[in-house]
TIVO-579806 format. One record per residue (C-alpha): x, y, z; residue in one letter; residue number from 1. Coordinates in nm, 3 decimals. Each point is the difference from the previous one (the first is absolute). Layout:
% residues N
<atom><px>X</px><py>Y</py><pz>Z</pz><res>A</res><n>NUM</n></atom>
...
This chain:
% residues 241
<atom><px>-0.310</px><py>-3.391</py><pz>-1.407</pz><res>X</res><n>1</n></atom>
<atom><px>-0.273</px><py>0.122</py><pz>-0.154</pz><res>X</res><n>2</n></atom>
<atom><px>-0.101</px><py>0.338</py><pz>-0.076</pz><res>X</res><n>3</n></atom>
<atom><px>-0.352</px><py>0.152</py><pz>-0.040</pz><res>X</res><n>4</n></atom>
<atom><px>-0.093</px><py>0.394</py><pz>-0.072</pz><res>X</res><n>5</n></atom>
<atom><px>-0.315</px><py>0.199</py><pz>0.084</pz><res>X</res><n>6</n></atom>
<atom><px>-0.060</px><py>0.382</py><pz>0.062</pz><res>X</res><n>7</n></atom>
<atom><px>-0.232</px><py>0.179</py><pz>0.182</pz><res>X</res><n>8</n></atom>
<atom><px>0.034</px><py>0.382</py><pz>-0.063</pz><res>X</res><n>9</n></atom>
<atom><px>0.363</px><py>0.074</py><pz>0.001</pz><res>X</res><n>10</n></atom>
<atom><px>0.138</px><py>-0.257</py><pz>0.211</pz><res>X</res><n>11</n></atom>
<atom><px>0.118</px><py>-0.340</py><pz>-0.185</pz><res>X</res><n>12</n></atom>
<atom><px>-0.023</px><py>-0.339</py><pz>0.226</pz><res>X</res><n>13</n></atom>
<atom><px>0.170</px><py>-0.286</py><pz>-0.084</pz><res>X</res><n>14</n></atom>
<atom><px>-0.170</px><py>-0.339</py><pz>0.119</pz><res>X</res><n>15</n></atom>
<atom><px>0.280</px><py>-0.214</py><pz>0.077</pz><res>X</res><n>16</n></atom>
<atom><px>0.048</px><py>-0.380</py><pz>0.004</pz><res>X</res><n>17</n></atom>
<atom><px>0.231</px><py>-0.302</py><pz>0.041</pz><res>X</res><n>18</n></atom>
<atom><px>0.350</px><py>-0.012</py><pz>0.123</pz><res>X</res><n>19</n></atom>
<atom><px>0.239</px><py>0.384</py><pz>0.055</pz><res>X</res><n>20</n></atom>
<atom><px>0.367</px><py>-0.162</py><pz>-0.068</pz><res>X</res><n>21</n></atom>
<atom><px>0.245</px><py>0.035</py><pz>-0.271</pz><res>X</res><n>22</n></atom>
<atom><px>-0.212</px><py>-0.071</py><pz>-0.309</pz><res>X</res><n>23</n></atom>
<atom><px>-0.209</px><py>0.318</py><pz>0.096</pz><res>X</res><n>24</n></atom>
<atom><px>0.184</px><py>0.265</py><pz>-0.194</pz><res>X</res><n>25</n></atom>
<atom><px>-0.325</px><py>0.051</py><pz>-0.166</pz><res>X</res><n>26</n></atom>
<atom><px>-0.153</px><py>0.166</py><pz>0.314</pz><res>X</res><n>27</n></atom>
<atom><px>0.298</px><py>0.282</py><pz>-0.054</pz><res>X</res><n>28</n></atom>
<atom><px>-0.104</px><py>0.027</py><pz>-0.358</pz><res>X</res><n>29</n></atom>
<atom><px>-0.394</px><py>0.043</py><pz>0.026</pz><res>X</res><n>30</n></atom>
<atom><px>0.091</px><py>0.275</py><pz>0.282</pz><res>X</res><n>31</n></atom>
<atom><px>0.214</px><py>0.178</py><pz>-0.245</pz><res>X</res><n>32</n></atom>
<atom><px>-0.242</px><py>-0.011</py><pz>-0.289</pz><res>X</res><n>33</n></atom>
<atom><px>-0.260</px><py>0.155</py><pz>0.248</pz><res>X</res><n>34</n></atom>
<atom><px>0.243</px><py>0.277</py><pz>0.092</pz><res>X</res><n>35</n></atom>
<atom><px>0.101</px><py>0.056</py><pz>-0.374</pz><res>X</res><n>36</n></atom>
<atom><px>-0.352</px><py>0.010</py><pz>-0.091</pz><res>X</res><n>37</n></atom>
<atom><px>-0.122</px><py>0.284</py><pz>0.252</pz><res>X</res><n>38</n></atom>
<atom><px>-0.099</px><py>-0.249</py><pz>0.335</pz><res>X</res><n>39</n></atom>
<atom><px>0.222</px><py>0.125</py><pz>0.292</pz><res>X</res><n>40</n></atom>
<atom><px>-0.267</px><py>-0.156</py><pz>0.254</pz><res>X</res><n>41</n></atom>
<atom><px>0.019</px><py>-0.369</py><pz>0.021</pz><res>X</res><n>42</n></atom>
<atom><px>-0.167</px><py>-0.194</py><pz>0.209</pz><res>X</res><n>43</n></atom>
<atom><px>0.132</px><py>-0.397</py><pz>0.043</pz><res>X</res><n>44</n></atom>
<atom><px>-0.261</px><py>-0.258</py><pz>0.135</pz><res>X</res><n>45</n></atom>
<atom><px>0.197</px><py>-0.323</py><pz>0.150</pz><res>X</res><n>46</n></atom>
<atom><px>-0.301</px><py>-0.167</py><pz>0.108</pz><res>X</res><n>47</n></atom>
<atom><px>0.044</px><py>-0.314</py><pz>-0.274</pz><res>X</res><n>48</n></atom>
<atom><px>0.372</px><py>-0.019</py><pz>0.065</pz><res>X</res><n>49</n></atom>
<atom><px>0.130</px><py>-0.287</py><pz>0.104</pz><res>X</res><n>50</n></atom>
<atom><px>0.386</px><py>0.046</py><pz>0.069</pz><res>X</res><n>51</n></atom>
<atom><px>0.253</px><py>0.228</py><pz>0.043</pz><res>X</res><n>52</n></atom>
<atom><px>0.371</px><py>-0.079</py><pz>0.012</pz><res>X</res><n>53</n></atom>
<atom><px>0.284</px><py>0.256</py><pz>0.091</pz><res>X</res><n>54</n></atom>
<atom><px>0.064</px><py>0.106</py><pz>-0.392</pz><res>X</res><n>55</n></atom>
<atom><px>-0.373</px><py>0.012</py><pz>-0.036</pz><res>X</res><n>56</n></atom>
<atom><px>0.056</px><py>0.289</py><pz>0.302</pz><res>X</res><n>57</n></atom>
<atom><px>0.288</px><py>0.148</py><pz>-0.249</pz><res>X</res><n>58</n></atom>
<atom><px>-0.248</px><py>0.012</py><pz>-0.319</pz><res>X</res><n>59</n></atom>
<atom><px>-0.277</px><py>0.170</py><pz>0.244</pz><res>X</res><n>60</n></atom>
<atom><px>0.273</px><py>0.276</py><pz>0.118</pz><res>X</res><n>61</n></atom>
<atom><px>0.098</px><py>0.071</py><pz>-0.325</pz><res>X</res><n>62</n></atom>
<atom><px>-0.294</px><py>0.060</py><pz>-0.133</pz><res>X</res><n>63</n></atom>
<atom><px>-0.106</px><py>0.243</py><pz>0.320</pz><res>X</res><n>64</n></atom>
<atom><px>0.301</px><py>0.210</py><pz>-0.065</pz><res>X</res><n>65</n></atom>
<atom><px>-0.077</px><py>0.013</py><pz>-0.400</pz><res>X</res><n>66</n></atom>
<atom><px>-0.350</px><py>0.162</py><pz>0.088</pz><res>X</res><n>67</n></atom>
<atom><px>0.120</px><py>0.246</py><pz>0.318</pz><res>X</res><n>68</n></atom>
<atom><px>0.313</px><py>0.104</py><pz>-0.223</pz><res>X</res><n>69</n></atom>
<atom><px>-0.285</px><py>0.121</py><pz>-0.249</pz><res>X</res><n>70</n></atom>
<atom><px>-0.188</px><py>0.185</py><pz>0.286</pz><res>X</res><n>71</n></atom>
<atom><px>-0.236</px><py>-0.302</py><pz>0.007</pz><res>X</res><n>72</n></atom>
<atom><px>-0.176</px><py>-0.167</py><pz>0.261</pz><res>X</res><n>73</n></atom>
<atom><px>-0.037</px><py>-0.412</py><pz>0.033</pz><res>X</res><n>74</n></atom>
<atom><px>-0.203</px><py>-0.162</py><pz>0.316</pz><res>X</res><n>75</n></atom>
<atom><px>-0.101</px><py>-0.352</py><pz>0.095</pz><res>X</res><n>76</n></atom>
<atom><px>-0.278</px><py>-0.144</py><pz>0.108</pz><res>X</res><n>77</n></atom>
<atom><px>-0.154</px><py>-0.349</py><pz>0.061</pz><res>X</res><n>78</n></atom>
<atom><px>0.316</px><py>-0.185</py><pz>0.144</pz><res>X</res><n>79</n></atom>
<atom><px>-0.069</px><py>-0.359</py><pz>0.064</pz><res>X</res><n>80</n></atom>
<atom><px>0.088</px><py>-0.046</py><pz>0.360</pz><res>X</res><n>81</n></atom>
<atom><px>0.255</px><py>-0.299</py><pz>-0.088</pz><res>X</res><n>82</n></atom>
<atom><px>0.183</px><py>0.300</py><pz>-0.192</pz><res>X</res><n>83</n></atom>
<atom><px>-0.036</px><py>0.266</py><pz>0.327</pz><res>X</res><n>84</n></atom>
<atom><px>0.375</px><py>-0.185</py><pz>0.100</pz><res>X</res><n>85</n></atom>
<atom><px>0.212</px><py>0.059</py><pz>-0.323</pz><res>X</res><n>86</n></atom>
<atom><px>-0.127</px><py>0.377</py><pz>-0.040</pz><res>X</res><n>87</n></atom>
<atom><px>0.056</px><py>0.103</py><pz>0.415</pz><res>X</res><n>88</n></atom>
<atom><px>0.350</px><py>-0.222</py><pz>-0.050</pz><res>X</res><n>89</n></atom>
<atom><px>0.102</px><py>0.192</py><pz>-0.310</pz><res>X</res><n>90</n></atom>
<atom><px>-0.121</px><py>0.345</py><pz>0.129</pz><res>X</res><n>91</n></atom>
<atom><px>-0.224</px><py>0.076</py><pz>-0.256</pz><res>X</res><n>92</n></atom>
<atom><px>-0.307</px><py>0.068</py><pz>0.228</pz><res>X</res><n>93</n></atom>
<atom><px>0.174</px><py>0.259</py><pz>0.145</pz><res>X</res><n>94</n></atom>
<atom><px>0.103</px><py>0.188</py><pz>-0.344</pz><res>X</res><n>95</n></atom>
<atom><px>-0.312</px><py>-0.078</py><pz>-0.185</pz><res>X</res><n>96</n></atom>
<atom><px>-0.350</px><py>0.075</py><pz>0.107</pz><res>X</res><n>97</n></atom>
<atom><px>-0.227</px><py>-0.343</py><pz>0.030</pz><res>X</res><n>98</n></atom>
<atom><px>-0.381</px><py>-0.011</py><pz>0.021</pz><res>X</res><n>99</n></atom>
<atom><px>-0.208</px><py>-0.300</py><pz>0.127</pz><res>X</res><n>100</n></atom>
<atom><px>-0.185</px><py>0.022</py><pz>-0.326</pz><res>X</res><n>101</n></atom>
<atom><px>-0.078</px><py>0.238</py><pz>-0.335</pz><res>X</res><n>102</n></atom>
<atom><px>-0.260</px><py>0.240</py><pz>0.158</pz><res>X</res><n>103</n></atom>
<atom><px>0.199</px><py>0.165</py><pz>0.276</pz><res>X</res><n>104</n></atom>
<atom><px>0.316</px><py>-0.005</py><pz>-0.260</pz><res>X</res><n>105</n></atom>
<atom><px>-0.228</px><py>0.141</py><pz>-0.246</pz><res>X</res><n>106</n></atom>
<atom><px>-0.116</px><py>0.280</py><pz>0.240</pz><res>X</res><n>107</n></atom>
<atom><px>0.364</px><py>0.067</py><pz>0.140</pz><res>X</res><n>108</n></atom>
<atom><px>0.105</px><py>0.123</py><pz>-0.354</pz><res>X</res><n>109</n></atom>
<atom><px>-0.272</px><py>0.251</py><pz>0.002</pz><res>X</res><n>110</n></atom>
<atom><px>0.068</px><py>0.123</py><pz>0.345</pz><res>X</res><n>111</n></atom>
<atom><px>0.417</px><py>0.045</py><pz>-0.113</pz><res>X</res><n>112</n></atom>
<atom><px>-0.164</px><py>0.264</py><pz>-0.277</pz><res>X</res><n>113</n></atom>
<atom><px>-0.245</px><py>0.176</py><pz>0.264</pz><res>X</res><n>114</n></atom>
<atom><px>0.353</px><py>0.011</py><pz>0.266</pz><res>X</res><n>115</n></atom>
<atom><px>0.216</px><py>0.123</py><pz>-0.277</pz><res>X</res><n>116</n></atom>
<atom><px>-0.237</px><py>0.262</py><pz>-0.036</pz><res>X</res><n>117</n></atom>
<atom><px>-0.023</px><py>0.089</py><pz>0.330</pz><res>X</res><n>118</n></atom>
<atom><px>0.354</px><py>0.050</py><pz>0.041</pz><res>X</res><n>119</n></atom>
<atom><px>0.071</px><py>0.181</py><pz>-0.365</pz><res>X</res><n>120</n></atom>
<atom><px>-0.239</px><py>0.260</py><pz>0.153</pz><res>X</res><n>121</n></atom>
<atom><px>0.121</px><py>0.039</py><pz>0.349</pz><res>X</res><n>122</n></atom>
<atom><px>0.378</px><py>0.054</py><pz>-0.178</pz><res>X</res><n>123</n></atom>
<atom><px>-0.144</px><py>0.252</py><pz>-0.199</pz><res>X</res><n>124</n></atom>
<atom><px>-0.204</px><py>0.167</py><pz>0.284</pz><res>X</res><n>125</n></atom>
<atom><px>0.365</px><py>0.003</py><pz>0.218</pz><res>X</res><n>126</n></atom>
<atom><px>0.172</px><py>0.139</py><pz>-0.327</pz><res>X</res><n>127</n></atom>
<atom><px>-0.233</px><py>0.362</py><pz>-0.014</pz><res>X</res><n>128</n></atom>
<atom><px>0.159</px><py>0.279</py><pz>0.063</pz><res>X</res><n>129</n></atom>
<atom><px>-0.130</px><py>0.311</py><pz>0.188</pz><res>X</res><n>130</n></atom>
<atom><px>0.167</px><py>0.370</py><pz>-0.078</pz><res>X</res><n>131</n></atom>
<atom><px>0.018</px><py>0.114</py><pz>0.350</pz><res>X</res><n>132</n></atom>
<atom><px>0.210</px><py>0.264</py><pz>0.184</pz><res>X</res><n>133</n></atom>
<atom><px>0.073</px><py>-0.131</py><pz>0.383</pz><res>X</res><n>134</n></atom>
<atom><px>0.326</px><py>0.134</py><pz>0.181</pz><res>X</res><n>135</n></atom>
<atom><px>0.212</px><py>-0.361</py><pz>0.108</pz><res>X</res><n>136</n></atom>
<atom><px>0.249</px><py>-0.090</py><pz>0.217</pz><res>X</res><n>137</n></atom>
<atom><px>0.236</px><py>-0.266</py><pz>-0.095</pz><res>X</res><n>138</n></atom>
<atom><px>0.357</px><py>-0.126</py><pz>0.080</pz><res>X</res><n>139</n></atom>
<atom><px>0.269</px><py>-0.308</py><pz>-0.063</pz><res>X</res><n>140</n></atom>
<atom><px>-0.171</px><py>-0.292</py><pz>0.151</pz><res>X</res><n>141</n></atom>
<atom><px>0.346</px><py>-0.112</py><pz>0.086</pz><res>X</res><n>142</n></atom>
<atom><px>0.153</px><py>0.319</py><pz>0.150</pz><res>X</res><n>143</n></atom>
<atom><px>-0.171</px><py>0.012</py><pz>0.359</pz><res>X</res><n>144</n></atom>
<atom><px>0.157</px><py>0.355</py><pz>0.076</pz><res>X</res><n>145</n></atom>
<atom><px>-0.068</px><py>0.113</py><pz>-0.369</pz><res>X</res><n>146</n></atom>
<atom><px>-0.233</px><py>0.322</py><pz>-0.002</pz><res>X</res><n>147</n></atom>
<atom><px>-0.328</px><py>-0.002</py><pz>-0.124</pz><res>X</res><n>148</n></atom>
<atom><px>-0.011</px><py>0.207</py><pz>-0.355</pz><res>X</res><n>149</n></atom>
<atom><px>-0.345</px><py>0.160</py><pz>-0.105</pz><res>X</res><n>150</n></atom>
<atom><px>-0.096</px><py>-0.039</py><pz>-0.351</pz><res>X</res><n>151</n></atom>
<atom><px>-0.319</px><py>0.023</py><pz>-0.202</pz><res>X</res><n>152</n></atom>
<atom><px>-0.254</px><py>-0.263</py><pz>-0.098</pz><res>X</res><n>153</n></atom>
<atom><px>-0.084</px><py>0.026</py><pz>-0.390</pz><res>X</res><n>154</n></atom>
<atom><px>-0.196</px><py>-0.358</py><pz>-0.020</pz><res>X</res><n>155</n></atom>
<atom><px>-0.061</px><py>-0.230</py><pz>0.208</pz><res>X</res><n>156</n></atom>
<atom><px>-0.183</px><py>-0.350</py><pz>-0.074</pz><res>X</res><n>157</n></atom>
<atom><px>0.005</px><py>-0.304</py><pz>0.143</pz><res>X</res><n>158</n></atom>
<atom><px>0.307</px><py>-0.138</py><pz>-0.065</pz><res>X</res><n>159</n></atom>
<atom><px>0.230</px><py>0.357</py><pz>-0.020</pz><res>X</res><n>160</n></atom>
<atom><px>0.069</px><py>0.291</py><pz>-0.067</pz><res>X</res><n>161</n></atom>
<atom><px>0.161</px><py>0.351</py><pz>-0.147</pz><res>X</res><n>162</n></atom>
<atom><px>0.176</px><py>0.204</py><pz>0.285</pz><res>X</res><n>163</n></atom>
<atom><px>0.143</px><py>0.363</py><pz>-0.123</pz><res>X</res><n>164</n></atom>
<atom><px>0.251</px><py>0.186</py><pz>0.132</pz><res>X</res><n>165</n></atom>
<atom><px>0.209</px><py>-0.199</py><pz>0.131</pz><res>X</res><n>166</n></atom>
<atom><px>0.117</px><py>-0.313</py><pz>-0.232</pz><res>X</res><n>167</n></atom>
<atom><px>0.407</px><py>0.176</py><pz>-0.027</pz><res>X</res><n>168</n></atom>
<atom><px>0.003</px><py>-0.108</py><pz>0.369</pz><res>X</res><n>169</n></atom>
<atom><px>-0.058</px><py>-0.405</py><pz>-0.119</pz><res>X</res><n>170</n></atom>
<atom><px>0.112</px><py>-0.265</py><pz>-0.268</pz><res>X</res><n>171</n></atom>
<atom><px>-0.125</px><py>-0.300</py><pz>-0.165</pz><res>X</res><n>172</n></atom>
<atom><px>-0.104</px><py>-0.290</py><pz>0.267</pz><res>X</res><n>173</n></atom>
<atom><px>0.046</px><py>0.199</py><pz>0.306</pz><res>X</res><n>174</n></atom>
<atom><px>-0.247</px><py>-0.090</py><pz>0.258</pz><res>X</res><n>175</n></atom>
<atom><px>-0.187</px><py>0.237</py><pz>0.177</pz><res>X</res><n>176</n></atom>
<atom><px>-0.299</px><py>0.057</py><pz>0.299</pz><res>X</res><n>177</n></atom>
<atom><px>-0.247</px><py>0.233</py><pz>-0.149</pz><res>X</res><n>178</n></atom>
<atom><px>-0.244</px><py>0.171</py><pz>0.260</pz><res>X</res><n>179</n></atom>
<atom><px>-0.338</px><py>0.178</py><pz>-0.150</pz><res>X</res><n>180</n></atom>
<atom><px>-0.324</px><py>0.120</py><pz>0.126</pz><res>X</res><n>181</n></atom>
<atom><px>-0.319</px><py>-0.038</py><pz>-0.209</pz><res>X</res><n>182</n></atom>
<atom><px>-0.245</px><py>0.241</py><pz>-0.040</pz><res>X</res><n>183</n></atom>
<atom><px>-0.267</px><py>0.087</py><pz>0.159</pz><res>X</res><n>184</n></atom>
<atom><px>0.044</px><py>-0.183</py><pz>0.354</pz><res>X</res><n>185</n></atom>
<atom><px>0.411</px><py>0.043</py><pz>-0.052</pz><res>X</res><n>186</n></atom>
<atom><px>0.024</px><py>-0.346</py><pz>0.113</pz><res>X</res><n>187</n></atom>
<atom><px>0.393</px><py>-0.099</py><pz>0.007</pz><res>X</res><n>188</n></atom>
<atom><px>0.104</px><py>-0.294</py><pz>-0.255</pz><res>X</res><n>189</n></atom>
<atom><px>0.348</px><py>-0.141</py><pz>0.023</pz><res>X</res><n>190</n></atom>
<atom><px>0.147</px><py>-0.161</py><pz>-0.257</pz><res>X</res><n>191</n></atom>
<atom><px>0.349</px><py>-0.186</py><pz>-0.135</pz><res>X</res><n>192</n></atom>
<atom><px>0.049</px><py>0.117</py><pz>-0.372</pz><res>X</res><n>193</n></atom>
<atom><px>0.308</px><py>-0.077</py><pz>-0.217</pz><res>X</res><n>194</n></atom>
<atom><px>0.135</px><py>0.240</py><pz>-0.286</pz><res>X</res><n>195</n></atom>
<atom><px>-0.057</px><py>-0.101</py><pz>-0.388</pz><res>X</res><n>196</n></atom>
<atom><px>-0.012</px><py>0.325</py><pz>-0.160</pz><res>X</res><n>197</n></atom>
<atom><px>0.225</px><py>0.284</py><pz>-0.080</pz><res>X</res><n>198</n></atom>
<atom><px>-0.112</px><py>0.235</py><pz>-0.258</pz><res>X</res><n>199</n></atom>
<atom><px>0.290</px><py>0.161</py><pz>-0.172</pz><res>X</res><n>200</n></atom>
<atom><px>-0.005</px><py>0.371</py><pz>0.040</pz><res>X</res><n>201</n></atom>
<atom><px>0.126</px><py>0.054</py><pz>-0.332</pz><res>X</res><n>202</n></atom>
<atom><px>-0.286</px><py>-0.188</py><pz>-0.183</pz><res>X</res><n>203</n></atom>
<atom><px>-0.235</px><py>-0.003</py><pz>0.261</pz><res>X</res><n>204</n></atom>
<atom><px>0.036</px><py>0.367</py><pz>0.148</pz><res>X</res><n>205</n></atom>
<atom><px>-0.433</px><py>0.047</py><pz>0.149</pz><res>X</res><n>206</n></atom>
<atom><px>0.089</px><py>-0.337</py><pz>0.158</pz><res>X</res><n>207</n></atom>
<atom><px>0.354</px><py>0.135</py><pz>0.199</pz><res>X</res><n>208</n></atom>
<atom><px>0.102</px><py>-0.079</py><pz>0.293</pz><res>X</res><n>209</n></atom>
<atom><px>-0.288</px><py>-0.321</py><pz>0.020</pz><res>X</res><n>210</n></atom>
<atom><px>0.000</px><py>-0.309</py><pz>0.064</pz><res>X</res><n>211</n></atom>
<atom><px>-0.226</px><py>-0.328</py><pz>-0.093</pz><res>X</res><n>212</n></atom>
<atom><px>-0.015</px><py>-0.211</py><pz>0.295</pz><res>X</res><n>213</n></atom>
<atom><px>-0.152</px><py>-0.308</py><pz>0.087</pz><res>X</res><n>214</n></atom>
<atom><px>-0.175</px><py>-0.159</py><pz>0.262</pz><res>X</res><n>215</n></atom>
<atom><px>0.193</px><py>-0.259</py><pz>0.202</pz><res>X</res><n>216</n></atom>
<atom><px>-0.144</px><py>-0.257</py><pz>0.230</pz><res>X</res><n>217</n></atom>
<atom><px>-0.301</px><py>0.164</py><pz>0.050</pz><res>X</res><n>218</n></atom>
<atom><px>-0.321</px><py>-0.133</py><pz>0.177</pz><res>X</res><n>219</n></atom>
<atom><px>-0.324</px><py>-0.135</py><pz>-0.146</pz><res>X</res><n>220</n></atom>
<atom><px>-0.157</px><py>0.267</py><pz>0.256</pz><res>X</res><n>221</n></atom>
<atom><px>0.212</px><py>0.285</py><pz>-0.140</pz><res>X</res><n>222</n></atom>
<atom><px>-0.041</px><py>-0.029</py><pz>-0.353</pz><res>X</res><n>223</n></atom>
<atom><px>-0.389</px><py>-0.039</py><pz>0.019</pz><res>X</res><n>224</n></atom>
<atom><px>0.025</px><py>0.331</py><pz>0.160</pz><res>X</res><n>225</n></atom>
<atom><px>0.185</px><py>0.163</py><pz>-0.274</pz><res>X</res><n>226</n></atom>
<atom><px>-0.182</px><py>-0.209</py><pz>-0.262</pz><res>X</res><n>227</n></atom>
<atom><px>-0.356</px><py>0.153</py><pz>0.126</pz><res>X</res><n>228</n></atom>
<atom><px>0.166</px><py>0.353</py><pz>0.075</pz><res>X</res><n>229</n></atom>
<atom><px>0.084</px><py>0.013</py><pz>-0.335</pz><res>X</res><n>230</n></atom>
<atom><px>-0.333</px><py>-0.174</py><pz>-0.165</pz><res>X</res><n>231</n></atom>
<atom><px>-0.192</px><py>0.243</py><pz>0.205</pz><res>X</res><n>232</n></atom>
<atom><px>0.183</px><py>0.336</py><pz>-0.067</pz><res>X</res><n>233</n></atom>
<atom><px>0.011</px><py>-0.098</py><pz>-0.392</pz><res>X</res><n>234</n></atom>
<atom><px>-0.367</px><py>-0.069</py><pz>0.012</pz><res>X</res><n>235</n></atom>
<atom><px>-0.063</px><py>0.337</py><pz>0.191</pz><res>X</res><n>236</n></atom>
<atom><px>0.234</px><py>0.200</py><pz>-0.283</pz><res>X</res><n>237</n></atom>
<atom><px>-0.205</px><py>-0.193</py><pz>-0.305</pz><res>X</res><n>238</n></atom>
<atom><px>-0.317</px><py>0.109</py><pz>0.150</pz><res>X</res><n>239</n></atom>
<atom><px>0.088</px><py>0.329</py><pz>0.028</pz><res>X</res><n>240</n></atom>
<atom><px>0.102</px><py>0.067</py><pz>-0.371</pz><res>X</res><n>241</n></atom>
């Protein structure tokens, strides 16, 4: 097989040709080099190939795990349709995305950045925290005829919270149903939650009897409530300082 390399910006595509068999090894070795020398985005462009036989399927899998192992990404594109078989047979269509040709492949490595982005800030947006001080209701989720404990929201954001006054009653892991109301329409949120934080009242005395707990199988609909109660209250308390 033969191996050529271009670039265009930062993603390196290698023009391949001939047969993908046994006597490839070099294929493994050119998508190492790129790796070692700062190329973790690799496009491979099979429209001169001629052949592939099942170790040729081996070489190509190794070399896809080399580049994912080093938080790389490898697609395909311009598969010969008399290859189509050997990569649905094998399974690698399904692992490894394919493109009809270099344009669209092209584009879909800019649109991975743009949806990485997306989702680095929605994490971040779930992960603010609010100081608050709302009454709560909560109890074992387990424990049907369990009474309902009040304790104190501290924080709340959009993935947990800091409940005072009540963490002696709990340990570690337990699963609970926590009921609030948020301001200003007191409109009633329930919510599973499990237990991940203890402070120690010996080193953490302001923080005793708390708890850290975390939300647990929560809705989509749910958490864009809390995640836009708490954008919009932080917003309100920055503009007023």
């Amino acid at each position: 097989m033969e191996i050529k390399a271009r670039q265009k910006g930062k993603i390196v595509i290698l023009d391949l040709s001939g047969n993908i068999d046994v006597n490839s090894a070099n294929f493994v070795e050119i998508v190492g080099q790129c790796l070692r020398d700062g190329y973790s985005d690799i496009l491979c462009n099979f429209e001169s190939v001629d052949f592939i036989d099942y170790m040729g399927v081996s070489v190509i899998v190794i070399a896809y795990k080399e580049v994912t192992n080093s938080s790389g990404r490898m697609k395909f594109c311009s598969i010969p349709a008399h290859l189509r078989g050997a990569f649905s047979i094998s399974g690698l269509d399904r692992v490894i995305d394919i493109y009809s040709e270099e344009d669209s492949a092209m584009k879909s490595f800019r649109d991975d950045k743009i949806i990485e982005k997306i989702k680095r800030m929605q994490l971040r947006r779930r992960f603010k925290r609010l100081p608050i001080d709302i009454k709560i209701e909560l109890k074992p989720k387990y424990e049907q005829s369990a009474v309902c404990v009040t304790g104190e929201l501290v924080n709340l954001s959009g993935v947990g919270a800091f409940i005072f006054g009540c963490g002696q009653l709990f340990k570690l892991g337990d699963e609970l149903i926590i009921k609030l109301k948020l301001p200003p329409k007191g409109e009633e949120i329930e919510i599973e939650s499990r237990v991940v934080w203890l402070p120690d009242k010996q080193v953490q005395p302001h923080a005793y009897p708390g708890m850290g707990i975390e939300f647990h199988n929560i809705s989509p609909s749910i958490q864009q409530k809390l995640v836009e109660f708490v954008e919009k209250n932080l917003s309100l308390a920055s503009s007023d300082n």
